[in-house]
C-alpha positions in Angstrom: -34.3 0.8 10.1 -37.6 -1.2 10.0 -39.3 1.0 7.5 -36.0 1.0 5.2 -36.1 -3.0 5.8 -39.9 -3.2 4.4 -38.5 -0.7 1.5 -36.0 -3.0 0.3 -38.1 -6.6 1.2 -40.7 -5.1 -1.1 -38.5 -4.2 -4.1 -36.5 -7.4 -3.5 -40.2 -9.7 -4.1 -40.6 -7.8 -7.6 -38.7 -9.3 -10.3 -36.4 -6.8 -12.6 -34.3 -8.8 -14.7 -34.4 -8.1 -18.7 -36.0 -11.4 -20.5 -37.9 -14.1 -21.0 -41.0 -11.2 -20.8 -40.0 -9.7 -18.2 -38.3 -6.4 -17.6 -38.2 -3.2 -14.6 -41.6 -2.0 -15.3 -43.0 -3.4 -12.6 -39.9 -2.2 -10.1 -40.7 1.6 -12.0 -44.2 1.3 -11.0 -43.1 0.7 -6.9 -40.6 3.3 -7.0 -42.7 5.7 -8.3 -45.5 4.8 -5.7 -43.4 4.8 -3.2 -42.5 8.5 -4.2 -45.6 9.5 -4.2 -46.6 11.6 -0.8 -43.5 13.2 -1.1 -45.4 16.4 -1.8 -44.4 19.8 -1.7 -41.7 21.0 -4.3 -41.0 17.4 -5.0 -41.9 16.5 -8.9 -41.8 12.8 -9.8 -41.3 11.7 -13.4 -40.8 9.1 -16.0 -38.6 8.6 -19.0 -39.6 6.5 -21.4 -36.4 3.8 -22.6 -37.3 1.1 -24.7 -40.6 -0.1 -24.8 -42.5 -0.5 -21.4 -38.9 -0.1 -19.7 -38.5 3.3 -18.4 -36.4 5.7 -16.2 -37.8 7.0 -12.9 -36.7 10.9 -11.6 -37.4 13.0 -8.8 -36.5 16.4 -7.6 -37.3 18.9 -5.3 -35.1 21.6 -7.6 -34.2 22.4 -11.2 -30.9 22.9 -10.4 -30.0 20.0 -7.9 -27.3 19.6 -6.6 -26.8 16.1 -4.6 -27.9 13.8 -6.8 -28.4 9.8 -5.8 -28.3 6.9 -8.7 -29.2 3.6 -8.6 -30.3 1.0 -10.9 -33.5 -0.8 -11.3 -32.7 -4.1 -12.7 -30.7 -7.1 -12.0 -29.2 -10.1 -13.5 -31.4 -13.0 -14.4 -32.0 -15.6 -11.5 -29.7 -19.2 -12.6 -31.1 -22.2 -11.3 -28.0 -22.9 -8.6 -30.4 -21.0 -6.2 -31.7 -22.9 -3.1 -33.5 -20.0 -2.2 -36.8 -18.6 -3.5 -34.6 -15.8 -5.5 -38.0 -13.4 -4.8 -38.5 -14.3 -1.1 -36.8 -11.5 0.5 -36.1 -14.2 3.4 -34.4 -12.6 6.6 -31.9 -14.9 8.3 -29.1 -14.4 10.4 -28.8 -11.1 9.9 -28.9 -11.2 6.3 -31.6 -10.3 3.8 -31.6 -12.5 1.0 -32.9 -12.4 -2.5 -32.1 -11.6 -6.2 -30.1 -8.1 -6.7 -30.3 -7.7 -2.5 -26.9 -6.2 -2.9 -26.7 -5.2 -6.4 -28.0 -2.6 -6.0 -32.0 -3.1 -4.1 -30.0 -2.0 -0.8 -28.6 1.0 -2.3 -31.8 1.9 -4.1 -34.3 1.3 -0.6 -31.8 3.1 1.3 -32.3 6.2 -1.1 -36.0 5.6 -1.2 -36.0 5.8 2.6 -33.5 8.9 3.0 -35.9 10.5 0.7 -38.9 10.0 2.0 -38.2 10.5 5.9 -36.2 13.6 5.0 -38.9 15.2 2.4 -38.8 18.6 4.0 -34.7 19.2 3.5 -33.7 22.3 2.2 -30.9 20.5 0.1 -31.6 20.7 -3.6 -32.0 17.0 -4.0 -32.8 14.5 -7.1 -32.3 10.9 -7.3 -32.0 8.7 -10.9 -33.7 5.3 -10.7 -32.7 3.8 -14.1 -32.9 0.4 -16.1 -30.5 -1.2 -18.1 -27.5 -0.9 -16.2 -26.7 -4.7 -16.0 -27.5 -5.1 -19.6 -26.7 -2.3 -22.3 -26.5 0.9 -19.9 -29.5 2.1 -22.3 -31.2 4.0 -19.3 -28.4 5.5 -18.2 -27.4 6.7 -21.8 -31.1 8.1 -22.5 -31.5 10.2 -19.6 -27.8 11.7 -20.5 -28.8 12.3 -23.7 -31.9 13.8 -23.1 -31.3 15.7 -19.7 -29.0 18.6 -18.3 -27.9 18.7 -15.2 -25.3 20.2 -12.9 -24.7 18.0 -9.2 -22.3 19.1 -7.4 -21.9 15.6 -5.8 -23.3 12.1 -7.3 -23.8 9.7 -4.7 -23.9 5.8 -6.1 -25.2 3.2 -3.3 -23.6 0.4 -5.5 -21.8 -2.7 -3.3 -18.7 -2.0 -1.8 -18.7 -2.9 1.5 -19.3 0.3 3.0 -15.8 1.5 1.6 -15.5 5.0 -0.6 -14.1 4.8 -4.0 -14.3 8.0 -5.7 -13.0 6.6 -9.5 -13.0 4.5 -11.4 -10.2 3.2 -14.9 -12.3 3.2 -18.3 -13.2 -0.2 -20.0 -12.4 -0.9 -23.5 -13.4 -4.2 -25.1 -11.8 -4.7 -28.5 -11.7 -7.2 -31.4 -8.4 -7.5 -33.7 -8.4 -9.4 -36.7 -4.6 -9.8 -38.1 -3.8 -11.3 -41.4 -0.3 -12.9 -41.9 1.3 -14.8 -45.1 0.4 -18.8 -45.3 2.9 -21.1 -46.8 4.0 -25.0 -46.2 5.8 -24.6 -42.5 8.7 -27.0 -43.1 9.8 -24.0 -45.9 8.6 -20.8 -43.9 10.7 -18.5 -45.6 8.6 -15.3 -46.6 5.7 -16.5 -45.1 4.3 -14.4 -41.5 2.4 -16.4 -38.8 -0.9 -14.2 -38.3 -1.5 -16.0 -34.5 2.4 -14.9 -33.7 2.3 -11.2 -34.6 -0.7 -10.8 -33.1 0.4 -11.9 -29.8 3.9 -9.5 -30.2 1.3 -7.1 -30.9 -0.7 -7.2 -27.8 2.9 -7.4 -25.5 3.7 -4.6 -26.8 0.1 -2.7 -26.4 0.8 -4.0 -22.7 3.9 -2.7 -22.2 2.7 0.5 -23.8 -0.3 0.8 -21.0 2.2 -0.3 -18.3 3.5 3.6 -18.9 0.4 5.0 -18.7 -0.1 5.2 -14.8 -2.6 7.6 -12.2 -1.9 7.8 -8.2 -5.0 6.3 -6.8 -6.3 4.4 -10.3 -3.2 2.4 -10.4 -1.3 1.2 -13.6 -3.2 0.7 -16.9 -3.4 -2.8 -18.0 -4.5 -5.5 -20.8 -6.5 -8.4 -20.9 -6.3 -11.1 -23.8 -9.8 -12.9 -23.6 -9.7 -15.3 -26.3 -7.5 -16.1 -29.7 -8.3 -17.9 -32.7 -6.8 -18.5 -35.9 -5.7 -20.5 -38.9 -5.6 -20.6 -43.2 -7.9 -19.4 -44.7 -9.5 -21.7 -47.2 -12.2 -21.6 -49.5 -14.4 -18.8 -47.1 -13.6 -20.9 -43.8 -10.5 -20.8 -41.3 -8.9 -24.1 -41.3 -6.4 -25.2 -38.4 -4.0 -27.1 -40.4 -0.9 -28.7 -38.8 1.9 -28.2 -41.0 0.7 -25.0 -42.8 1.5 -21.7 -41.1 -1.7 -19.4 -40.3 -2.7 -16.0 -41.9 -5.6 -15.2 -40.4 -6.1 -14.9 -36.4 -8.8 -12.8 -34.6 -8.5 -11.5 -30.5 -10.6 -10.4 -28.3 -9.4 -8.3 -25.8 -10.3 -5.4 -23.0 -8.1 -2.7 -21.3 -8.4 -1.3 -18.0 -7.4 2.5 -18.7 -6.1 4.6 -15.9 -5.5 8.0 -17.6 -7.2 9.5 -20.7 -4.6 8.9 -22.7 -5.0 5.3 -22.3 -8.3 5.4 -22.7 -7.8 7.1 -26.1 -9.3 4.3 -29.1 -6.5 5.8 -31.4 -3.7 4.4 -29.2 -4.6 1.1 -29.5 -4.8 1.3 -32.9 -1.5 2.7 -33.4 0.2 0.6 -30.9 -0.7 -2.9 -32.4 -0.4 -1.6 -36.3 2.9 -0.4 -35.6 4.0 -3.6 -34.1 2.5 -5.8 -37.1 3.9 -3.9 -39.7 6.9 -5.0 -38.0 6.7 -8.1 -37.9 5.1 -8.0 -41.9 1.5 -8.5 -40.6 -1.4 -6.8 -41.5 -4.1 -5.2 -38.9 -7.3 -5.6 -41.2 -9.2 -4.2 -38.2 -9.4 -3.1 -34.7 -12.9 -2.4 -33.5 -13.1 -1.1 -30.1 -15.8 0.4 -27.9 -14.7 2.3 -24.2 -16.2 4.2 -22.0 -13.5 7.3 -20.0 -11.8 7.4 -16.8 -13.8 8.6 -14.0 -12.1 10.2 -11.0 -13.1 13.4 -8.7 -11.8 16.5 -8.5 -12.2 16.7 -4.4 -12.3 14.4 -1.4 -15.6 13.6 -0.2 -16.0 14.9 3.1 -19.5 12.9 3.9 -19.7 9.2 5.4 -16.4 9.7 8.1 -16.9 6.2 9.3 -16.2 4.8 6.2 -12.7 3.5 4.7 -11.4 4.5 1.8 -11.4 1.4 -1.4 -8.6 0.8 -3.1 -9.5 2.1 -6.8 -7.0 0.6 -8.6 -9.2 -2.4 -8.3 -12.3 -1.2 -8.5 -14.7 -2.5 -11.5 -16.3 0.1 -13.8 -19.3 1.9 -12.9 -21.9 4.0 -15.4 -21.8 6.6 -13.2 -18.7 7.6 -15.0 -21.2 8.3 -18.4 -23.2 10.7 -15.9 -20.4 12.2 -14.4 -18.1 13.2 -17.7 -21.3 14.5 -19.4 -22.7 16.2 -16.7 -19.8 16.6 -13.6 -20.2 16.0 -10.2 -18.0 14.7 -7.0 -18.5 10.5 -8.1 -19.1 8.7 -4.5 -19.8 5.1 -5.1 -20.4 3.6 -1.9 -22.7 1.2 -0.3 -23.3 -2.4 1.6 -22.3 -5.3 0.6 -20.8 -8.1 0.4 -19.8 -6.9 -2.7 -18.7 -9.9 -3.7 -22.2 -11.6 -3.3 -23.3 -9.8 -6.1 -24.8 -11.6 -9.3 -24.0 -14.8 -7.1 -26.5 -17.9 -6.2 -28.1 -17.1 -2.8 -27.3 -13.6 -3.1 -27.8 -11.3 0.3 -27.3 -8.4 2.2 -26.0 -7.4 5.0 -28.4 -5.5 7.2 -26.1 -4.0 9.4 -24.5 -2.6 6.8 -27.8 -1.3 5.1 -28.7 0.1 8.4 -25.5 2.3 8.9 -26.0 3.0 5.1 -29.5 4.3 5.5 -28.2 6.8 8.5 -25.3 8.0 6.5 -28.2 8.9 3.3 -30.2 10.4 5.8 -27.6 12.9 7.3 -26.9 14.1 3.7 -30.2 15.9 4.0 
């Protein structure tokens, strides 16, 4: 594991957050050196993203078909640290430093399987991508611009060495409701915008509540935020004793089946319910992403439990996997919940047994 230890403390030292100037350049330049001596049918390229940010490839085959992603960038260091974020410090067992867990393990332990197993007869490629903690724009240009056909996706992200093999779709939404405004003390004919909106959303919730999958568990909502008032004179005024026609949510659903994830549900769900109650929906904007969830049981990594994946978050291995298909296996060491946390770390035990398993697989 020393070699796969040096891998990661070396990746860990070069900062790949987005900002302030700085972006995964630098992280695409050690990857690709790194790649290098592979040699032989192996064929390293780039993918240009967004301006000096760019995608990293590699294959020993056109038509791979175990394919390893991991992401190149991490969220910005916050000033809680009291570590150097960039000193790839080994203590107790522990490896610490910014994205350690999310996902530098995951991404050294494919660097290393790679490179010590170089002569496999497996047709092999691996996706080293930017943007995934950000906009997912690396992960949507190499979609868009690549065609593949894996036969199994394997995604190092932080899980505590358990196996998840799906994940629900996320949908973040904004709904702006308009009601009827009159004095409150004589409400007759008049419709409270903040109260139809809220009958609105119980009833898109009881609505997912039906829409339910076997291992991704039970669709569900999640109001973020309200606000609302009269409008007066171009501005939204909170005024005591006048009742409010104007209210705007913001909300996100955890889909479990496609249906769910369908935009057009939400839609219908929530206008049906305010034209009920005499409101109007002046708009709905929603963006989602789909349900990801394999076909077969991985077979691969026996030591390993299963994850629970009804409460697993989102991965953009999902974008990969609906465009192109694959068996999803997102598994890797953690503590998972360390990730995007002061003082992040990771577990080297848990890298080690992760480098063996990526090493077996070829």
């Amino acid at each position: 594991m020393d070699k796969a230890v040096e891998i990661l403390r070396e990746i860990v030292r070069i900062p790949s957050f987005v900002g302030n100037g700085q972006d995964e350049s630098a992280m695409a330049d050690a990857v690709r050196e790194m790649l290098r001596d592979l040699g032989g049918r192996w064929k390293v390229t780039e993918q240009a993203v967004e301006g000096r940010r760019r995608n990293v490839f590699v294959s020993n085959s056109p038509d791979p078909k175990l394919l390893f992603l991991a992401h190149m960038d991490t969220v910005p260091p916050s000033a809680a640290w009291s570590r150097d974020p960039f000193a790839a410090e080994i203590e107790g067992g522990r490896l610490y430093g910014l994205g350690a867990v999310d996902m530098k393990a995951g991404l050294a332990a494919i660097v290393d399987a790679l490179t010590e197993r170089k002569d496999t007869a497996v047709p092999t490629a691996a996706l080293f991508y930017v943007g995934e903690e950000y906009d997912f724009c690396g992960m949507r240009r190499f979609i868009a611009e690549s065609r593949l056909a894996p036969e199994t996706v394997i995604v190092p992200e932080p899980t505590d060495l358990k196996v998840y093999q799906g994940c629900r779709a996320v949908i973040g939404g904004v709904m702006t409701v308009i009601g009827r405004t009159g004095h409150s003390a004589m409400s007759r004919g008049t419709v409270n915008a903040i109260t139809a909106g809220f009958r609105a959303l119980s009833a898109l919730e009881r609505r997912l509540a039906e829409e339910r999958d076997d291992r991704l568990g039970t669709s569900s909502l999640n109001v973020a935020g309200s606000a609302g008032g009269v409008r007066q004179d171009g501005r939204i005024a909170i005024v005591e004793n006048m009742v409010p026609d104007f209210a705007r949510f913001n909300f996100s659903v955890r889909a479990s089946t496609p249906s769910a994830a369908d935009l057009s549900l939400i839609t219908k769900v929530v206008g049906r319910e305010l034209e009920g109650c005499g409101a109007k929906l002046e708009s709905c904007d929603c963006l989602g992403t789909g349900v990801m969830k394999s076909t077969g049981r991985f077979a691969g990594f026996p030591e390993f439990e299963r994850g629970d994946e009804s409460a697993f978050g989102y991965t953009d291995s999902e974008m990969l996997v609906s465009a192109f298909g694959g068996n999803p296996v997102v598994c890797g060491p953690g503590p998972m919940g360390m990730a995007h946390c002061p003082d992040e770390y990771v577990d080297l035990d848990e890298f080690g047994r992760m480098t063996d398993e990526l090493r077996k697989m070829l």
